[in-house]
N, C-alpha and C positions, 0 to 999 in steps of 0.2 A: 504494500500500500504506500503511497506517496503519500510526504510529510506534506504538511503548511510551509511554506518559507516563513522563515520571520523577518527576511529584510523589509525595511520600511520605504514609503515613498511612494511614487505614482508607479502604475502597472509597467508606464514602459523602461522603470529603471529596475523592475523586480524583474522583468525580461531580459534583460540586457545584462543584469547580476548572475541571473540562471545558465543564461548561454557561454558568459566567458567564465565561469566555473566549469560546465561542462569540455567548453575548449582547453581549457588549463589540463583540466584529469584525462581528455585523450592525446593530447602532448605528450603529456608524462606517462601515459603506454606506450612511446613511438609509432602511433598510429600514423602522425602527422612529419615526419621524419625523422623522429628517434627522441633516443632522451641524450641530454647531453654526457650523461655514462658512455653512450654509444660512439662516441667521437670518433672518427676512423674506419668504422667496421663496417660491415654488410649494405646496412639499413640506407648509408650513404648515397646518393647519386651520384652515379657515374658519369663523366662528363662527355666519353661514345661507349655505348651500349655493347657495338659490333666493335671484336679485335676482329685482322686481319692478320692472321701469323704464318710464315714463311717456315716449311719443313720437309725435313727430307723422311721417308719411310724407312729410318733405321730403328734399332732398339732405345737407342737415346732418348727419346723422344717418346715412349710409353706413357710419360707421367701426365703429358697431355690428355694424349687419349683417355687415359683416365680418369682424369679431373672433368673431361665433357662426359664421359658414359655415367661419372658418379653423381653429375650434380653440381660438382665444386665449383666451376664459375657459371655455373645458374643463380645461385646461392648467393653470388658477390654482385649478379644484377648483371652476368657477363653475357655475351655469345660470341663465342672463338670460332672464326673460318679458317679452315685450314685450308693454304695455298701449297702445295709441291712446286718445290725450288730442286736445283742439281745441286748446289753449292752454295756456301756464303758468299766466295767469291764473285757471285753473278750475282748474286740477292743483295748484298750492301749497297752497291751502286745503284738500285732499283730503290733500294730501302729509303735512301737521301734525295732522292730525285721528286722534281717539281709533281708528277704525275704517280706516285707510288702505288704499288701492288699490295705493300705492307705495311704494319703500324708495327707489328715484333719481328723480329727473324732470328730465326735457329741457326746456331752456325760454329764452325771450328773457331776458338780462342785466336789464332794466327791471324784469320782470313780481319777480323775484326782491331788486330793492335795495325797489323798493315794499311789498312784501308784509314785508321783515326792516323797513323803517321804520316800517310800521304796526303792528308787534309781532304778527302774528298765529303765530310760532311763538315766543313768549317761554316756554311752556310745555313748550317741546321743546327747549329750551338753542338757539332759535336757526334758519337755516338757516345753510350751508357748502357754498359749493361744492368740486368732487369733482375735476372738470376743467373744462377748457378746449373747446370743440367746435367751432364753426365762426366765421370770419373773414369776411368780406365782401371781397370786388374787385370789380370794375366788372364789371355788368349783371347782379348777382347777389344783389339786394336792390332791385328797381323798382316803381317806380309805373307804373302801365299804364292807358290809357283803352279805351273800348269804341272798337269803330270808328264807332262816329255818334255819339259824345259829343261834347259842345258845348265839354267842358276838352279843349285844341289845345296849352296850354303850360303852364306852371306857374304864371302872372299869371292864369288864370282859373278856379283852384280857387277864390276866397274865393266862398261860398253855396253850393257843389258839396258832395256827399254823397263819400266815400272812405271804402272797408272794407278794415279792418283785422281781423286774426283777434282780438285784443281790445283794448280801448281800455287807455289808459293804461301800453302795452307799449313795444316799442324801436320797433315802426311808426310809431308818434304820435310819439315823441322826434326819429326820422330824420325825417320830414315835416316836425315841425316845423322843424328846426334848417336843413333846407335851403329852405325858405320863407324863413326867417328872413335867409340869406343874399342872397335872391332880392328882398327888400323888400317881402313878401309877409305877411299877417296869416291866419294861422294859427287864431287864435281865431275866422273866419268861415266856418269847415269846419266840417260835420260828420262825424264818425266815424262808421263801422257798422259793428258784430260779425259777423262771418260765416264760416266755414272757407275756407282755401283751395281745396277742393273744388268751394265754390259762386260763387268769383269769378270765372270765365270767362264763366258761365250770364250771374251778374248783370251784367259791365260788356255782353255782348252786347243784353240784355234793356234796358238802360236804369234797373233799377234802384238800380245808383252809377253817379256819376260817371266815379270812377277807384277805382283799391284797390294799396294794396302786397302785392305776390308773393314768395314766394323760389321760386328752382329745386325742382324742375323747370313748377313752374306756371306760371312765368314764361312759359317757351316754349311749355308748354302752349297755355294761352292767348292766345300770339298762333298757333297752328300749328288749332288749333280752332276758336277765338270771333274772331278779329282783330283781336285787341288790340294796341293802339299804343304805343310806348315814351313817356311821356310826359316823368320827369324818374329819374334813376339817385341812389336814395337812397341809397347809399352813395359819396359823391362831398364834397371840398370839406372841411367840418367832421367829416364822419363816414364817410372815406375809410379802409378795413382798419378798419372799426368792428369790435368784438367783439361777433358778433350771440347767440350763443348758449350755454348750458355746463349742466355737469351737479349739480344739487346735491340735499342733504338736509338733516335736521335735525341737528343739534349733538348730539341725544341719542342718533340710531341712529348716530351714526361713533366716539361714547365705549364707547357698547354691542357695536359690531361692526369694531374697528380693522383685525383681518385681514380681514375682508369690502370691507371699501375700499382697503385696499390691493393685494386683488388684482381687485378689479375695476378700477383705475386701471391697474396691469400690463397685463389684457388689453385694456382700453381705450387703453392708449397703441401697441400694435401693430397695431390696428384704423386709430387715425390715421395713423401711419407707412405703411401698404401705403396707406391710402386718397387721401394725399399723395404718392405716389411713380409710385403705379397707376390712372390714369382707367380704365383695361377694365375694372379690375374693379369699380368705381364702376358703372359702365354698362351691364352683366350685371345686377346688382341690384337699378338701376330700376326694368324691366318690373314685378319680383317685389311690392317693398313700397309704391313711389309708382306703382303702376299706371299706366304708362306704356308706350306702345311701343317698341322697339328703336332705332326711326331717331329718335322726341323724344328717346331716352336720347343719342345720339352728338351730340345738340346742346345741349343746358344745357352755362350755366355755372358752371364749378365756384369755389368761395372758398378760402379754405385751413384745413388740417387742424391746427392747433397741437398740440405735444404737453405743452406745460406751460402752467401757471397765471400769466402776469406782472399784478403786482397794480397797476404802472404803466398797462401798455395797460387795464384791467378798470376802472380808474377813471374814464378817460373817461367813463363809464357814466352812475355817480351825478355826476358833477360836471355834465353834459349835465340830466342831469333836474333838478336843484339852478336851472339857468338859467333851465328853462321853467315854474318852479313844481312843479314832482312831487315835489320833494320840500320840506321846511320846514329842513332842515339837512342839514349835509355829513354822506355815509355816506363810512369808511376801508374801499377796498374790499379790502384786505389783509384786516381782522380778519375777513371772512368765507370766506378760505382757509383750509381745513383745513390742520393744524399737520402738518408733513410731507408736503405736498402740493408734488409737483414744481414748481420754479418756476423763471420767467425771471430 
């Protein structure tokens, strides 16, 4: 039963009393955008609705898929498109450009300090990465030979052809640097561009030598083409190397601070289940790196970080800094987003 008011006065200021009390008590439910506890979170508007994110169909990149199959950036007010790219190397320049494909791109750590050192987003405040995405452990960043290639070991790559999805990326860095270890000369290789897609075809064909894979191609192509493990790039100097992460321009994370912030929410739950949970990593496969069920139960998986540390990240540029890639030291700090979770 409804009380009497007791406020006094003419009707239309007992109306007027009635209704901004009412408005007060559903504020303070967040009905009307939240309570101010909420600062930050969900409840937030997002300043664009739709990401446009740039990825390749490798394993790396499971946390996404899973964060849109779970909810997680529905949840943050998100809807993540996913665009297929071959490479960062092609995608950054897309990324900064007047007309873009992207608002995030997925992409090798390398392809990203190169492209911020050659200035090509100085127009765009920049790039910044978002997060952190995949980690490398052993047999999950390899060099693989065909099965009748004449490279047997890693002393007889110098003249040998080896594809890479782009040059001048974390593939050439890791080759190189574990060559480098090996007493091997590096500058007697040749690179070639080509997707991971078509490196099974070409080490069976004889048209490289050898090629570095990540999962699930990996297994792929030794379970298709019979491809041989030849040497495990991430081993030695570039052991839990930080192969991959997510970044944009300085000017869309000024322009869209709640847009990145909740895309790092539902992206940081995406890692967490996809670090916790191989099933469900492996359900997913068949779907986006078209794979079968029994390749999916055998890749190796790397790990899922859920924060940005600007220590490990630096290994990066200071690796390319050694082999020439770069002409000066890049702070791989200043290219973290200010507020971006970190180790």
């Amino acid at each position: 039963m409804l009380r009497r008011s007791t406020v006094t006065g003419s009707p239309r200021l007992v109306v007027l009393a009635i209704v901004t009390t009412v408005l007060a008590t559903l504020s303070g439910c967040g009905l009307l955008g939240g309570s101010s506890g909420d600062e930050g979170g969900p409840t937030d508007k997002v300043e664009k609705s739709t990401i446009r994110l740039g990825l390749l169909p490798v394993v790396d990149v499971a946390s996404v898929h899973l964060a849109i199959n779970e909810g997680y950036f529905k949840q943050e007010g998100l809807d993540v498109k996913l665009v297929n790219i071959q490479g960062a190397g092609a995608a950054i320049p897309n990324l900064v450009s007047d007309k873009s494909d992207f608002d995030i791109v997925f992409g090798n750590y390398v392809s990203f300090f190169n492209s911020e050192a050659k200035g090509i987003a100085k127009d765009v405040e920049g790039l910044k990465f978002v997060a952190d995405g995949y980690v490398a452990k052993p047999n999950t960043w390899m060099v693989l030979a065909g099965p009748n290639s004449t490279a047997k070991k890693i002393t007889d790559l110098p003249g040998k052809k080896v594809a890479v999805t782009t040059k001048q990326s974390l593939a050439e860095v890791s080759i190189r640097s574990v060559m480098k270890v090996n007493s091997v000369d590096a500058n007697q290789v040749t690179f070639v561009e080509m997707p991971y897609t078509d490196m099974g075809a070409a080490l069976a064909a004889n048209r490289v030598d050898a090629a570095l894979l990540a999962e699930p191609f990996i297994t792929q192509a030794a379970k298709e083409f019979g491809a041989v493990q030849l040497f495990d790039a991430a081993a030695g100097p570039t052991a839990e190397l930080p192969i991959a992460g997510y970044g944009t321009t300085g000017k869309f994370a000024r322009e869209n601070p709640k847009t990145i912030a909740a895309f790092q929410r539902g992206f940081a739950k995406g890692q967490e289940t996809a670090g916790s949970d191989r099933s469900k990593v492996e359900k997913l496969l068949p779907g986006y790196a078209k794979i079968d069920p029994q390749t999916a139960s055998l890749v190796n998986l790397g790990g899922f970080p859920t924060r940005l540390e600007a220590s490990r990240l630096q290994r990066i540029p200071d690796l390319m800094l050694e082999f020439g890639m770069l002409q000066q030291r890049i702070d791989a700090g200043s290219m973290i987003l200010q507020n971006t979770p970190a180790g």
